[in-house]
C-alpha positions as MATLAB code, in Angstrom:
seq = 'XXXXXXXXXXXXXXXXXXXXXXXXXXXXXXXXXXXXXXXXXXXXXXXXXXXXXXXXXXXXXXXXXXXXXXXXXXXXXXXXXXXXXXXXXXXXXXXXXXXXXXXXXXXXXXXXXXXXXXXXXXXXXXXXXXXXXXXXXXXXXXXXXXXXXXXXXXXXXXXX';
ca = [
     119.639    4.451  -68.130;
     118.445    5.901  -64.737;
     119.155    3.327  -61.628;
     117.242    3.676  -59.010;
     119.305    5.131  -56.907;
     119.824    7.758  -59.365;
     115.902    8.234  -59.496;
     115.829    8.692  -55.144;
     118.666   11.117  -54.962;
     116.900   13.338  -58.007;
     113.680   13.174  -56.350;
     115.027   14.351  -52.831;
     116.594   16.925  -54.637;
     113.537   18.144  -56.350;
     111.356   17.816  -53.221;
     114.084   19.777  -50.832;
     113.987   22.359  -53.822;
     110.683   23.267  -54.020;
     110.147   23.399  -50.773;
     112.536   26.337  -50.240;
     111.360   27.972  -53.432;
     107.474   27.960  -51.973;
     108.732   29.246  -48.573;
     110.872   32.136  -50.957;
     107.597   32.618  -52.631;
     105.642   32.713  -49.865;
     107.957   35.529  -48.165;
     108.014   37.921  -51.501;
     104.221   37.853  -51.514;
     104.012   38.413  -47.983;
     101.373   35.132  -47.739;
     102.079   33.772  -43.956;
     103.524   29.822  -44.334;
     100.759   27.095  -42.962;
     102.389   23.690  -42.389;
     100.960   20.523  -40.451;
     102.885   17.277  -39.128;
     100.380   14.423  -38.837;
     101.452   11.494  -37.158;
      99.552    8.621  -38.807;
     100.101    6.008  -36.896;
      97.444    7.520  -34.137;
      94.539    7.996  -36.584;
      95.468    5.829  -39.498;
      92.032    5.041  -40.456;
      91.159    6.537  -43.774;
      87.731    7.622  -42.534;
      89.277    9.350  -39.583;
      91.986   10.969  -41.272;
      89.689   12.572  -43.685;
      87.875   13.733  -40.877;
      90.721   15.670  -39.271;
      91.798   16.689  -42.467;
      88.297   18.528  -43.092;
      88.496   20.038  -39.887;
      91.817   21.377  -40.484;
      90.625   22.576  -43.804;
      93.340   20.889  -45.519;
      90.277   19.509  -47.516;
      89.184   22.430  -49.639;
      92.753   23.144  -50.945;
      92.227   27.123  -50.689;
      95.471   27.665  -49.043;
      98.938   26.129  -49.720;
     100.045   23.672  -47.087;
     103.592   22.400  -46.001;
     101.407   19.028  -45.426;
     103.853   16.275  -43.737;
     102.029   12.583  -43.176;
     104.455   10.166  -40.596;
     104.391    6.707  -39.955;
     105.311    3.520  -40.635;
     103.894    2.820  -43.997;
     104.250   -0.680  -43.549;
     101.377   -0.609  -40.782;
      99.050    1.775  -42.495;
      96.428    1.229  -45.023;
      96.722    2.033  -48.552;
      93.729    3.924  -48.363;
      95.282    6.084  -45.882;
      98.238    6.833  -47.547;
      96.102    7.563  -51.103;
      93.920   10.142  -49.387;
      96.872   11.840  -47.554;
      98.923   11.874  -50.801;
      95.775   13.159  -53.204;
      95.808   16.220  -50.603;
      99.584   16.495  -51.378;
     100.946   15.009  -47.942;
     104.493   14.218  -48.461;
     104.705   10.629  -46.811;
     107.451   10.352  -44.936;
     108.147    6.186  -43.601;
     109.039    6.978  -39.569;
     110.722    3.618  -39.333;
     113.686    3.464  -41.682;
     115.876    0.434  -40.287;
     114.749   -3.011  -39.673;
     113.841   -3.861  -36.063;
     113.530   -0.174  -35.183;
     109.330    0.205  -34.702;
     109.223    3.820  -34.730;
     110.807    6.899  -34.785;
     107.239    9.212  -35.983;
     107.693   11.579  -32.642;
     111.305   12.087  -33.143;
     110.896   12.539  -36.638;
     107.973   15.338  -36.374;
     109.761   17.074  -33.817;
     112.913   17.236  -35.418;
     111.058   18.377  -38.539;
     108.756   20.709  -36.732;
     111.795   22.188  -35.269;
     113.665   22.773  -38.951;
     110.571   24.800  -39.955;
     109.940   26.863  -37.283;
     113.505   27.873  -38.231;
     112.199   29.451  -40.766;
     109.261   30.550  -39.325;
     108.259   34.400  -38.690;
     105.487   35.843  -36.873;
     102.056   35.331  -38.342;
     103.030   31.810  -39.894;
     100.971   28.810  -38.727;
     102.161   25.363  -37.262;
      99.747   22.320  -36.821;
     100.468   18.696  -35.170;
      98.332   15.746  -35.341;
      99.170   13.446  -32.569;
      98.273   12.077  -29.459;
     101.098   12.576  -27.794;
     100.966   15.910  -25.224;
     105.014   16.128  -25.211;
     104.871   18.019  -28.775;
     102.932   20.649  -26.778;
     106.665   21.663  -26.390;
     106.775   22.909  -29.884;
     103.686   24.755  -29.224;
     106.000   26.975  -26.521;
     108.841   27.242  -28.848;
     106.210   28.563  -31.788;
     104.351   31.014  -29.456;
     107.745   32.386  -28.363;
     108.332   33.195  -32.713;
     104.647   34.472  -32.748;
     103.146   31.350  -34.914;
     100.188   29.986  -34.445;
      99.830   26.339  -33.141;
      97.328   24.200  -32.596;
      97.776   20.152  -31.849;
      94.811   18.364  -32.564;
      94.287   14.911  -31.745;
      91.113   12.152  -33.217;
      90.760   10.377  -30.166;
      90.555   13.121  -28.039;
      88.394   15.204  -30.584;
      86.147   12.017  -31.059;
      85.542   11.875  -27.045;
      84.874   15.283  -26.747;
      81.383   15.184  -29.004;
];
């Protein structure tokens, strides 16, 4: 019988798995890496997020994403979190211990920073957020020659 412990530390296993064996794959075929940290909790309407989504062109699925989704699940819809996971967002819960709001900026940067570890020139980095400080990763990306762009609803939305 499989606890569920058991079941957590098997599934972080397979998840930290394949992501290095699609980043392996990815560097044998010579296919440049695309990955985007979206930070929920400042577009967590469903509507919205589908909307940035499409403009990213996470939408039509042509290209394999590293596709991260932060926040604290607890807050966001369950719309929101089906439509992020359907694209193959890897939800990641930005508020792991009780009384702690959230930790979704920490979290992407610390994570942003891990992949662009990795990253080599021609790769592409995107951030959904609101907040300006992660244009900070944007420096440290155009220093590796990767592509970033930070794209944010609200300011998108006022811009029309």
């Amino acid at each position: 019988m499989v606890t569920w412990v058991d079941y957590r530390t098997l599934l972080a296993r397979v998840k930290r798995n394949f992501t290095v064996l699609t980043a392996i794959r990815a560097r044998v075929s010579g296919v440049s890496r695309w990955a985007v940290f979206f930070d929920v909790e400042n577009t967590s309407r469903a509507q919205h997020v589908d909307e940035v989504m499409r403009e990213l062109g996470i939408a039509d699925g042509n290209r394999p994403t590293e596709f991260v989704a932060l926040g604290n699940w607890r807050v966001i819809g369950d719309d929101t979190a089906r439509l992020l996971a359907r694209h193959g967002a890897r939800l990641v819960h930005s508020a792991p211990v009780p009384g702690v709001k959230d930790w979704s900026d920490l979290r992407i940067a610390a994570a942003a920073g891990l992949w662009l570890g990795h990253a080599r020139p021609g790769d592409r980095l995107d951030l959904v957020s609101d907040d300006r400080a992660f244009d900070a990763v944007g420096d440290v990306a155009a220093s590796l020659g990767v592509s970033f762009r930070r794209l944010s609803y609200r300011l998108r939305s006022t811009a029309r």
